[in-house]
C-alpha positions as CSV (number, residue, x, y, z in Angstrom):
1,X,-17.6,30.7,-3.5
2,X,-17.1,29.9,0.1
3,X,-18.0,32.7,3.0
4,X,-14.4,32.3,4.1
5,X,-12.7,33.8,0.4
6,X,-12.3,37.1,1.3
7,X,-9.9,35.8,5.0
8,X,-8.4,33.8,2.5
9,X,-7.4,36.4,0.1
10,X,-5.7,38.4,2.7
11,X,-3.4,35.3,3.7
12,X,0.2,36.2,3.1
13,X,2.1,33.4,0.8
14,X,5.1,31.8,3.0
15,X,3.7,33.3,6.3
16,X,2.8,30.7,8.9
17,X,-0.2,31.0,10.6
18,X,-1.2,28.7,13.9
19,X,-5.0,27.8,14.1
20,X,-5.3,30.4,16.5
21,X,-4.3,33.1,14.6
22,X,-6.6,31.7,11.5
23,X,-9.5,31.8,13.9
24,X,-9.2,35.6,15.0
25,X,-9.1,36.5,11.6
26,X,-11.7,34.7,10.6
27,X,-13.5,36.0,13.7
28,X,-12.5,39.6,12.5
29,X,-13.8,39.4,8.8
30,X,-17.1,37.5,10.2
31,X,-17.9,38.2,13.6
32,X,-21.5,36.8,14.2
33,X,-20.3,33.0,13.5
34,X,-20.3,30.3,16.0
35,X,-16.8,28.9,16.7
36,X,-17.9,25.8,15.0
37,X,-17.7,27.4,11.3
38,X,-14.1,29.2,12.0
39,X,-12.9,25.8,12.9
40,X,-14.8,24.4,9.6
41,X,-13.4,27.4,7.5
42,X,-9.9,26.8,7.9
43,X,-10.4,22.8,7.1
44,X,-11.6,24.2,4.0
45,X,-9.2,26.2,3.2
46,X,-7.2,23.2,3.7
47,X,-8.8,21.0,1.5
48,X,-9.1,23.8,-1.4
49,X,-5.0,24.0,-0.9
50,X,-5.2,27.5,0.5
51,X,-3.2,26.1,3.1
52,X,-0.7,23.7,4.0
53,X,0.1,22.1,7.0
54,X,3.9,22.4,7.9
55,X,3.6,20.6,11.8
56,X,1.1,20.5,14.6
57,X,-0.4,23.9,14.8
58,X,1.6,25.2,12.0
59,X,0.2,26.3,8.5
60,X,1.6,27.9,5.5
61,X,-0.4,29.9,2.5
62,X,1.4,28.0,-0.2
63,X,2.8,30.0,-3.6
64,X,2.5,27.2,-6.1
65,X,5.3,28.5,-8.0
66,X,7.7,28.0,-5.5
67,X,7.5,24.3,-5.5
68,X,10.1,22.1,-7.7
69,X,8.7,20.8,-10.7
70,X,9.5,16.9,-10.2
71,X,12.0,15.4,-12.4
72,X,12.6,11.7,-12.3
73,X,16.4,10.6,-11.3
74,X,16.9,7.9,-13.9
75,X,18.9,4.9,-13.9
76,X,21.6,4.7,-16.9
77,X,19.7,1.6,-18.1
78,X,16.6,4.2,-18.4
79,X,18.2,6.8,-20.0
80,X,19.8,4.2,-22.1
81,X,16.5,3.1,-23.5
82,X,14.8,6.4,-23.3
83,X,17.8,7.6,-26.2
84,X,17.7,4.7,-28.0
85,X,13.8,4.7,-28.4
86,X,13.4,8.6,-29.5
87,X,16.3,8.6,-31.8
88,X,14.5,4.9,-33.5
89,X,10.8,6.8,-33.2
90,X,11.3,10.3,-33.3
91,X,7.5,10.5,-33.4
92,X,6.0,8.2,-31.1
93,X,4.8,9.2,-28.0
94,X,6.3,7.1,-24.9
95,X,7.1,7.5,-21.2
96,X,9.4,6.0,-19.1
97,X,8.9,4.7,-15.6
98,X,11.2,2.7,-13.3
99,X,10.3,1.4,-9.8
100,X,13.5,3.2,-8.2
101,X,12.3,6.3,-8.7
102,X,9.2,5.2,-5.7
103,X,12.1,5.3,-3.2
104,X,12.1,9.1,-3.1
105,X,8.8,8.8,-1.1
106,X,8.2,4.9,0.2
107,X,9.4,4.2,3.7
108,X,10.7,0.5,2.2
109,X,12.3,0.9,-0.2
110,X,12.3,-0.8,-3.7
111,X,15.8,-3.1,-3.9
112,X,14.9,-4.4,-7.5
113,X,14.5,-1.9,-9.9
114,X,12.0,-2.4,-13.1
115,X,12.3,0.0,-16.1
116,X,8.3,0.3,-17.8
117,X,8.0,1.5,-20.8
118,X,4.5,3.0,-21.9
119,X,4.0,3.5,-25.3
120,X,1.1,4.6,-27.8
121,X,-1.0,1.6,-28.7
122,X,-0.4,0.1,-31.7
123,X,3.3,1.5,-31.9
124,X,4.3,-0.5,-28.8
125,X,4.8,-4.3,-30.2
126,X,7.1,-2.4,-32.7
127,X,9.3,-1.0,-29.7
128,X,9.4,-4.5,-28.0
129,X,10.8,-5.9,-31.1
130,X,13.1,-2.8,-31.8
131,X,14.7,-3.9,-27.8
132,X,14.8,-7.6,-28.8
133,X,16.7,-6.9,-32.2
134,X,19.4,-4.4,-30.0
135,X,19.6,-7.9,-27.6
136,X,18.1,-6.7,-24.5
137,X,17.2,-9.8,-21.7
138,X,14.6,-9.6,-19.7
139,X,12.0,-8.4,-21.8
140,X,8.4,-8.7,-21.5
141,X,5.4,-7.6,-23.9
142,X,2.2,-6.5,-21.9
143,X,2.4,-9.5,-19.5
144,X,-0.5,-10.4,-17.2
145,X,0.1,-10.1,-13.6
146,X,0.8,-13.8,-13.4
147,X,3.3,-13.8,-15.9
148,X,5.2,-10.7,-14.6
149,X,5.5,-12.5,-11.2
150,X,6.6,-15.7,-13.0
151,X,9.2,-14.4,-15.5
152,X,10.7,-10.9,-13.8
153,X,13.9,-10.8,-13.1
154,X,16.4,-8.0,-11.8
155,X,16.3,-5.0,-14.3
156,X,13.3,-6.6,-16.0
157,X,12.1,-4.5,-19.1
158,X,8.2,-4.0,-19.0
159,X,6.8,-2.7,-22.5
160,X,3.0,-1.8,-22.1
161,X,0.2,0.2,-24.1
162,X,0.3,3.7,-22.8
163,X,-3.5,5.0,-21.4
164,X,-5.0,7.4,-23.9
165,X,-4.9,10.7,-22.9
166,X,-2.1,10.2,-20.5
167,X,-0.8,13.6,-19.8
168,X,2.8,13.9,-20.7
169,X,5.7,16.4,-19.7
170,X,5.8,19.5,-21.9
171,X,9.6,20.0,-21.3
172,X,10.5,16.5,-21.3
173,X,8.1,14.5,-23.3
174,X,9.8,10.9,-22.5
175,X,10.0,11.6,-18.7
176,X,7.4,10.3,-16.6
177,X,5.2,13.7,-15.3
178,X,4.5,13.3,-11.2
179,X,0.8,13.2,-11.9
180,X,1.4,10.2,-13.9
181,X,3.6,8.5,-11.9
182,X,1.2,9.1,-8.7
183,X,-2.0,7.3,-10.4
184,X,-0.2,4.7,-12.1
185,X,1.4,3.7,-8.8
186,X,-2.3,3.2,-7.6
187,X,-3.9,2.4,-10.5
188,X,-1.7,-0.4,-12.5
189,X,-1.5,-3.8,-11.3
190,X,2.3,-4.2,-12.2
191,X,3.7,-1.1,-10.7
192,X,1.5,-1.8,-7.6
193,X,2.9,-5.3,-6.8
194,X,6.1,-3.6,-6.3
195,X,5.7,-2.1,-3.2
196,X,3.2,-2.0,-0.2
197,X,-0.1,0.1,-1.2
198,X,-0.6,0.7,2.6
199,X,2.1,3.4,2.1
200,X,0.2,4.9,-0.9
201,X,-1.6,7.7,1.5
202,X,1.9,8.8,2.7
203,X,3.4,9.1,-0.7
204,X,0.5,11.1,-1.8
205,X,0.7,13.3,0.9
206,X,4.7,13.8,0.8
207,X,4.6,14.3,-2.9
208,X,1.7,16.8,-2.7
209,X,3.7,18.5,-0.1
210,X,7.2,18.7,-1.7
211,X,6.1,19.4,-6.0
212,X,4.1,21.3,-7.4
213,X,1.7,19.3,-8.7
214,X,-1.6,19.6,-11.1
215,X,-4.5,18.3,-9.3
216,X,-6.6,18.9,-12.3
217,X,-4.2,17.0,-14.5
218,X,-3.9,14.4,-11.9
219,X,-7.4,13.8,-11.5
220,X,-8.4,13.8,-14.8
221,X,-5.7,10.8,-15.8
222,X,-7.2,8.9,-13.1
223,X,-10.4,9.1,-14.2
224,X,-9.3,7.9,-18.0
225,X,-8.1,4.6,-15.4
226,X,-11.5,4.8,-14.0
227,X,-10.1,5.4,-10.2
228,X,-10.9,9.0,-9.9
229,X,-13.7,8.5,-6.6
230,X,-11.5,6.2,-5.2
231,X,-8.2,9.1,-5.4
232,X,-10.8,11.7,-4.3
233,X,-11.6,9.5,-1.3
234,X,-7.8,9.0,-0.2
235,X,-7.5,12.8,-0.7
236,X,-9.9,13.7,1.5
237,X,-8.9,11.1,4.6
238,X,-5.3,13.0,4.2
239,X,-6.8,16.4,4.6
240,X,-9.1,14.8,7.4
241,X,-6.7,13.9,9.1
242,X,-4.5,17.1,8.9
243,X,-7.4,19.2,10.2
């Protein structure tokens, strides 16, 4: 429990508060502090997600449950798949991914799009073969990095071995979830070569700020990829640098 909870608890959800105004209640609830540890408190109420920063000076309390749940805008050629697939494997857990759906938060844009399709291990060969047999082009099994570079072409088809554990959508259970998408843009070799990882902060940020999203579930699917510090540590430069 930090000293600041009980300020905290007496924000008002969708109220904006400048730093000021943060500090004189802080200074209220805890008068004998230096203004050092006001300043501190309301960084961590940043970081914790008590707040949000809106602009310069300008910070909102937050109510989760007003935030969009995110729901990916797919291609027909995805939702193509994504039918044919479930009604084939009513049973098998899968998840779709295609590198359009990055343009909602990447500053350049994705022109070629790539539809990935995750699947449980040991099912997936089964699915590539299921594509080949309907005559899909542009099909590749699991490739290497090497090999994706050397044999993509437009609307390529990417069947992989989903992660264990990978937390799925409860409403839609073939739709990639948000906290999917935003670890496996980090963590997977493919998906990353398709755009710039310098923007990677930004989407992060913009995403965070726009859905409602899990940080529990987030983090705890990018530590299954083994990349959980390094997330933590791009977390904390953004709220660093929002203070």
């Amino acid at each position: 429990m930090q000293w600041y909870e009980a300020t905290s608890k007496k924000l008002e959800a969708g109220h904006r508060y400048s730093h000021q105004e943060l500090i004189r209640l802080l200074k209220s609830d805890y008068p004998q502090l230096r203004d050092s540890s006001y300043h501190w408190a309301v960084c961590g109420m940043l970081k914790s997600g008590v707040l949000t920063k809106l602009a310069r000076n300008v910070y909102v309390v937050q109510n989760e449950r007003e935030k969009p749940v995110y729901r990916p805008a797919y291609s027909a050629l995805a939702k193509k798949l994504i039918e044919q697939i479930s009604e084939k494997y009513p049973s098998v857990h899968f998840t779709v991914f295609e590198t359009a759906l990055m343009n909602d938060f990447l500053n350049h844009l994705v022109a070629q799009n790539t539809v990935f399709i995750q699947v449980e291990k040991d099912v997936s060969v089964f699915v590539f073969r299921f594509l080949q047999e309907l005559g899909y082009e542009h099909l590749l099994y699991k490739p290497k990095k090497a090999d994706y570079a050397l044999y993509w072409e437009k609307d390529c088809i990417v069947v992989t071995d989903m992660v264990s554990e990978a937390p799925l959508s409860a409403t839609a259970p073939h739709e990639i979830c948000l906290e999917k998408m935003l670890v496996d843009m980090y963590c997977d070799k493919l998906i990353s070569s398709a755009y710039s990882k310098s923007e990677y902060p930004e989407v992060l940020k913009q995403a965070m700020e726009t859905y409602h999203i899990e940080s529990t579930k987030m983090m705890r699917y990018a530590s299954r990829r083994g990349r959980e510090d390094e997330l933590k540590k791009i977390l904390e430069e953004i709220e660093d640098a929002e203070a």
